[in-house]
N, C-alpha and C positions, 0 to 999 in steps of 0.2 A: 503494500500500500504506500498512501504519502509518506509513511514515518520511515517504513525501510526505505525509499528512494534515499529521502534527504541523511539516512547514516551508510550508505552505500559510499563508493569513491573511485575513480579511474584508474584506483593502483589495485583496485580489488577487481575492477572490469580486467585489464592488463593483463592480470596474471589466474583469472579463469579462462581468457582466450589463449594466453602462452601454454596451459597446462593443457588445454586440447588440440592446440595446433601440435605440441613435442607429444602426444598419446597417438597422436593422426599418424606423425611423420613416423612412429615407433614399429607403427602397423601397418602402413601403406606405402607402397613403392611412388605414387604422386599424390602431392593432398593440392585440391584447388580452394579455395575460400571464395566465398561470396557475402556480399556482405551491403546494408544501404545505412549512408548519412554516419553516424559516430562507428558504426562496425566498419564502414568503409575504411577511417584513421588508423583503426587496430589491425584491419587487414594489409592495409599497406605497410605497417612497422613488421610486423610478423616476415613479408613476403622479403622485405632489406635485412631482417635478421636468419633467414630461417631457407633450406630449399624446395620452399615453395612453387610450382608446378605453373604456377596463371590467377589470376585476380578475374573474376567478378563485379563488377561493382556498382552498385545504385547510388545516384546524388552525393555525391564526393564535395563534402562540405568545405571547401579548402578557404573561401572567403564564404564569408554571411551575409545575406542581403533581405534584412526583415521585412517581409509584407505583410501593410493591416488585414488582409485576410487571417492572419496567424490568429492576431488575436479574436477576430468574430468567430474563426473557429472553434479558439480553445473555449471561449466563453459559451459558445452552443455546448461542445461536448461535456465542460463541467455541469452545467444546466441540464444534461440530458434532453435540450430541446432541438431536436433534428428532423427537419422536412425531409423526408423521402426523396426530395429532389436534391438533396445538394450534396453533390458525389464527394464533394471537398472533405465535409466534414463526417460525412457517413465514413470514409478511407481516413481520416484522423481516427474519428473513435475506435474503427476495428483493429487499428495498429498498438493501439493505449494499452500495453499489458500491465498498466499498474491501476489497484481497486483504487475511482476516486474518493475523496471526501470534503464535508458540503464546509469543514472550516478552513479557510482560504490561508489562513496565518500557516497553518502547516506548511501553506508550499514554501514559506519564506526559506525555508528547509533547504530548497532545492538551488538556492543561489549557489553555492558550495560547486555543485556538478556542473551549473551553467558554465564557472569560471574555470573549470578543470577542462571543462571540453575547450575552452578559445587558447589554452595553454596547448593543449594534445593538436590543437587546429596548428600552433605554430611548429611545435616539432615536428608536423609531418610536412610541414611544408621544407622544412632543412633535411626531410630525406626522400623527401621526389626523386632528387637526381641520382639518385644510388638505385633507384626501382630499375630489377635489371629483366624482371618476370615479364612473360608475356599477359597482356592487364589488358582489360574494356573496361572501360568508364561509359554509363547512359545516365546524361545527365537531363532534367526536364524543364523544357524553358519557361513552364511557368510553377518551378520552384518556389513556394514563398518563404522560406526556409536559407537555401543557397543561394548566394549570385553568380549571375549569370557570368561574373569573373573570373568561375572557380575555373569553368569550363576552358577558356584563353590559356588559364597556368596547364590546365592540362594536355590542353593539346599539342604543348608547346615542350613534351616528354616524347621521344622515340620510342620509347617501350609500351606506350599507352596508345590502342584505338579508343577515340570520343567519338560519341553518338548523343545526338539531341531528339530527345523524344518532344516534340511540337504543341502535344494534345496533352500533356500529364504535368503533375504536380508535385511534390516532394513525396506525399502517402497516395493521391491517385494517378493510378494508369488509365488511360482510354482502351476501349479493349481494345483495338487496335495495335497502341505499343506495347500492350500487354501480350498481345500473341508477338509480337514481333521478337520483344525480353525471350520467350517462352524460346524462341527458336533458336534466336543466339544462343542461350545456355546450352 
């Protein structure tokens, strides 16, 4: 729930991904990772430390670029008030794997991790250039989450194919580039 989010920490995320990436590599002759938004950061540190196989990638947060839809979303899905029609924030709530709760002070909780991630956003940005795996990045142009800057740093890597999904959002795909994801993989 909100109270384990906000005693949770990036060095406990870290080293739950390092202890199944080295069980992967223990057991398996190639291990690929896939991974969207803050998995994408721990995907990539794994793949510059580790012989990792190829990347995966969803929305590769490398710059941030807030859209007010963020917050009309987070505000529908805390409210649990969601029209049927707004793909936005239906693909927000289904992604939410944490139980909310209705007092808001808790989330104060969660600044801690917001500030962990913009730290982990700049370390990985000092190890792009070491990415030597073969990687895809599908990044989605109307991200409201990433900007559309991350996309530039990345294509501007040899080791990295970038693809811009047109129709999709940070949590939604259009089925469209959802079958499209679906094939690449």
């Amino acid at each position: 729930g909100v109270r384990e989010f906000s005693h949770t920490s990036m060095a406990k995320w870290e080293a739950q991904v390092h202890s199944t990436v080295d069980s992967f590599l223990a057991t398996h002759q190639k291990v690929y990772l896939a991974a969207h938004s803050l998995g994408t950061l721990l995907a990539i540190e794994q793949a510059v430390k580790n012989p990792i196989a190829g990347l995966f990638l969803l929305a590769v947060p490398i710059r941030l670029g807030i859209k007010p839809r963020v917050f009309s979303t987070c505000w529908k899905v805390y409210r649990g008030n969601i029209k049927n029609t707004d793909l936005y924030a239906i693909a927000a709530q289904n992604c939410c794997g944490i139980r909310q709760h209705k007092n808001l002070l808790l989330y104060s909780g969660w600044i801690p991790r917001f500030w962990e991630l913009f730290v982990k956003i700049r370390k990985t940005k000092k190890l792009l250039p070491d990415l030597a795996v073969p990687a895809a990045a599908y990044q989605s142009a109307n991200d409201e989450l990433v900007a559309s800057a991350s996309t530039r740093v990345l294509e501007a890597l040899s080791s990295l194919r970038v693809c811009v999904l047109e129709g999709s959002s940070h949590y939604y795909y259009k089925p469209e580039d959802l079958a499209f994801l679906q094939e690449e993989f």
